[in-house]
MITIGU-575584 format. One line per 5 residues: number of its first residue (from 1); for each residue x, y, z of N, C-alpha, C. Coordinates in nm, 3 decimals, always signed. Layout:
NUM) X/Y/Z/X/Y/Z/X/Y/Z  ...
END
This chain:
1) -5.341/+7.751/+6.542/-5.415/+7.872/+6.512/-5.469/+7.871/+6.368  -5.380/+7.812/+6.257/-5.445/+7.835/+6.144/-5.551/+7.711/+6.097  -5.527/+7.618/+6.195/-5.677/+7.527/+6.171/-5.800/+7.594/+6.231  -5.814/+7.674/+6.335/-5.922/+7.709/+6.392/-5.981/+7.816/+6.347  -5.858/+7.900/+6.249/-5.932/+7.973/+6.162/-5.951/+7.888/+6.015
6) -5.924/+7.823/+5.971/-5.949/+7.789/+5.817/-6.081/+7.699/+5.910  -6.136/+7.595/+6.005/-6.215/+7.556/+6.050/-6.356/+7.665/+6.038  -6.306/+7.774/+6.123/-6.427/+7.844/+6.113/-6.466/+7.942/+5.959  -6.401/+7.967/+5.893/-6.408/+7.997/+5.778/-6.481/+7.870/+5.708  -6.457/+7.785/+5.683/-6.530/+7.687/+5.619/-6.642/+7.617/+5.692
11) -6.661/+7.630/+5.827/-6.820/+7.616/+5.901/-6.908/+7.726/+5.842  -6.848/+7.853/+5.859/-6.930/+7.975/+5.799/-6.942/+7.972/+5.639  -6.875/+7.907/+5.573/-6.915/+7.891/+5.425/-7.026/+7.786/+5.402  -7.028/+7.693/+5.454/-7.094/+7.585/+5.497/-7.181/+7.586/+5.539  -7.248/+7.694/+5.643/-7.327/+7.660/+5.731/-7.327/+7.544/+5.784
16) -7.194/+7.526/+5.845/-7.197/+7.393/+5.965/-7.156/+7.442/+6.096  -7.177/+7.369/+6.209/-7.135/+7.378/+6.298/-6.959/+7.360/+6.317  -6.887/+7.456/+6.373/-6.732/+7.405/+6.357/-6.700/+7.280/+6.413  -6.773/+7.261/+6.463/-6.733/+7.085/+6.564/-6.693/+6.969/+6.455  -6.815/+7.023/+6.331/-6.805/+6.942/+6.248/-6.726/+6.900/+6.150
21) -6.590/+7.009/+6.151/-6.469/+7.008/+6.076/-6.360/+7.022/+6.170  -6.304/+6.893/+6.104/-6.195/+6.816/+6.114/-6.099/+6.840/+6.003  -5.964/+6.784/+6.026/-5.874/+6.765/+5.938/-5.887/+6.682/+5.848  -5.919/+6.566/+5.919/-5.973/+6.488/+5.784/-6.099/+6.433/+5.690  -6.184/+6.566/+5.769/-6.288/+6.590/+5.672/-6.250/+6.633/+5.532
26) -6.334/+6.541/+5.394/-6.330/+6.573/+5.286/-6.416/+6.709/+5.221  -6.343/+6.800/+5.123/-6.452/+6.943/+5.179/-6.588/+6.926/+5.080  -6.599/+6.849/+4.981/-6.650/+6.777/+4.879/-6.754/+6.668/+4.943  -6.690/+6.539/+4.952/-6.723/+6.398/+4.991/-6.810/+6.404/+5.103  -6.754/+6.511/+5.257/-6.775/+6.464/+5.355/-6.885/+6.618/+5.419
31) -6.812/+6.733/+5.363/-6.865/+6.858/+5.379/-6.975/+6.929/+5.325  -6.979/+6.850/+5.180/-7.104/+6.900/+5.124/-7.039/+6.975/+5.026  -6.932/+7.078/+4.986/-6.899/+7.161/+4.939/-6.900/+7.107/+4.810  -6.958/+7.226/+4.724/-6.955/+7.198/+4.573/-6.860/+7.265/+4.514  -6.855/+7.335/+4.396/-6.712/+7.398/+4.303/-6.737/+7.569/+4.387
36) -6.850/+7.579/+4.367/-6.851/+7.760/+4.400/-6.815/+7.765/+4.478  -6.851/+7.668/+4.602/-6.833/+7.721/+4.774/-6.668/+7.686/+4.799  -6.640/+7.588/+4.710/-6.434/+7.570/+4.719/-6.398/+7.680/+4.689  -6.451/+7.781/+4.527/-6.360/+7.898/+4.514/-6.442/+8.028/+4.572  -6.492/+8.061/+4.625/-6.525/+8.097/+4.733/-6.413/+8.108/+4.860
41) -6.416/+7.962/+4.909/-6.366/+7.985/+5.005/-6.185/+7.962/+4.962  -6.147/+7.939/+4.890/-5.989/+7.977/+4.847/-5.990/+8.144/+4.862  -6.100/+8.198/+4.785/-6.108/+8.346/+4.801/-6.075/+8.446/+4.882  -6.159/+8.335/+4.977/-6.141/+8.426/+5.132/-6.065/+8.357/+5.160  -5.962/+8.263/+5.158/-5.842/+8.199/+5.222/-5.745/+8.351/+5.227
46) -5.730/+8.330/+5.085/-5.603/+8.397/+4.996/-5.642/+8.543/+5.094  -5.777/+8.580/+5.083/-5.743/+8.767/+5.158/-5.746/+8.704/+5.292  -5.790/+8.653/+5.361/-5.757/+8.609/+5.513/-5.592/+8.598/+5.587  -5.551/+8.536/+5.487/-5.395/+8.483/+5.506/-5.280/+8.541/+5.431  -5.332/+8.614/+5.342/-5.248/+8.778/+5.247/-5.196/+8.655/+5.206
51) -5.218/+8.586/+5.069/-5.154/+8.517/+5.034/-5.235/+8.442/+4.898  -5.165/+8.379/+4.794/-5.191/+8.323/+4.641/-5.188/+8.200/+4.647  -5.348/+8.112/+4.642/-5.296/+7.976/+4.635/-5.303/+7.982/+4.461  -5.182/+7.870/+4.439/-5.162/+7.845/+4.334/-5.303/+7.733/+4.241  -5.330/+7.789/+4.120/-5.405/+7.707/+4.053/-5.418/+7.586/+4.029
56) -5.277/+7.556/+4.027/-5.275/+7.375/+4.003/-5.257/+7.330/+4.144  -5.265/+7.366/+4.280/-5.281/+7.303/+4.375/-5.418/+7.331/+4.444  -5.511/+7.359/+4.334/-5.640/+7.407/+4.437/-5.715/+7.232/+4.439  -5.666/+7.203/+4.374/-5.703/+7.035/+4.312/-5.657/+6.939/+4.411  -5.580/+6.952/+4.466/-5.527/+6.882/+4.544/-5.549/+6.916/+4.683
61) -5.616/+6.939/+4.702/-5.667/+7.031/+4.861/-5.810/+6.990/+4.908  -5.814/+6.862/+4.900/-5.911/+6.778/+4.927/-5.976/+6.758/+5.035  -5.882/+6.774/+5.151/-5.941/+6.786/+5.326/-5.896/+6.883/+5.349  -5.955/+6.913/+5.519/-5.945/+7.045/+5.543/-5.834/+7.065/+5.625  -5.732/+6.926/+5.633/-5.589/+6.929/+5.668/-5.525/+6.913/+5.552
66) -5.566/+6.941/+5.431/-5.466/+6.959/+5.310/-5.449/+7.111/+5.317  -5.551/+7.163/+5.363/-5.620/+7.359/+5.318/-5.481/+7.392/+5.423  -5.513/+7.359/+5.559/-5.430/+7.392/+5.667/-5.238/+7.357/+5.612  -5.243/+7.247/+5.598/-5.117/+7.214/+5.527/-5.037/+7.322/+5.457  -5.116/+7.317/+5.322/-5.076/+7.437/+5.218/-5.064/+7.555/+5.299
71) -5.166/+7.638/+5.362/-5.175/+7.786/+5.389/-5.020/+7.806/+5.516  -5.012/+7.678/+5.596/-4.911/+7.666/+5.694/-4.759/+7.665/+5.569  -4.772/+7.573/+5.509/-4.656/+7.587/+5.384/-4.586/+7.719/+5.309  -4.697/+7.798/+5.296/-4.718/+7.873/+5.188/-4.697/+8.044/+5.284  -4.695/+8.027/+5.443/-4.750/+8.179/+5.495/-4.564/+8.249/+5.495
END
């Protein structure tokens, strides 16, 4: 459940199709995503999932099975 929502949250930031995110899509490398559209979408992570990602792990959240990882870690 929480990949298919962090999936569609980041298709809709994106303007991609959700098909097109995967887990081990890079959100940078492979997604297109630049700095705004990452804190952005941490933004809407954090009110989506009532929850604080931490600053020094926004760095490390490189695919969109790292995002899922953490938010599953962290709920």
């Amino acid at each position: 459940m929480v990949f298919e929502k962090v999936a569609g949250m980041i298709a809709k930031q994106l303007r991609l199709d959700v098909s097109e995110v995967t887990a081990d899509k890079r959100l940078v490398e492979d997604l297109k995503a630049d700095s705004a559209n990452v804190m952005v979408l941490i933004m809407d992570l954090e009110d989506a999932f009532d929850m604080m990602v931490d600053d020094t792990a926004i760095n490390t959240l490189r695919t969109v099975g790292d995002v899922v990882k953490y938010i599953e870690d962290h709920q």
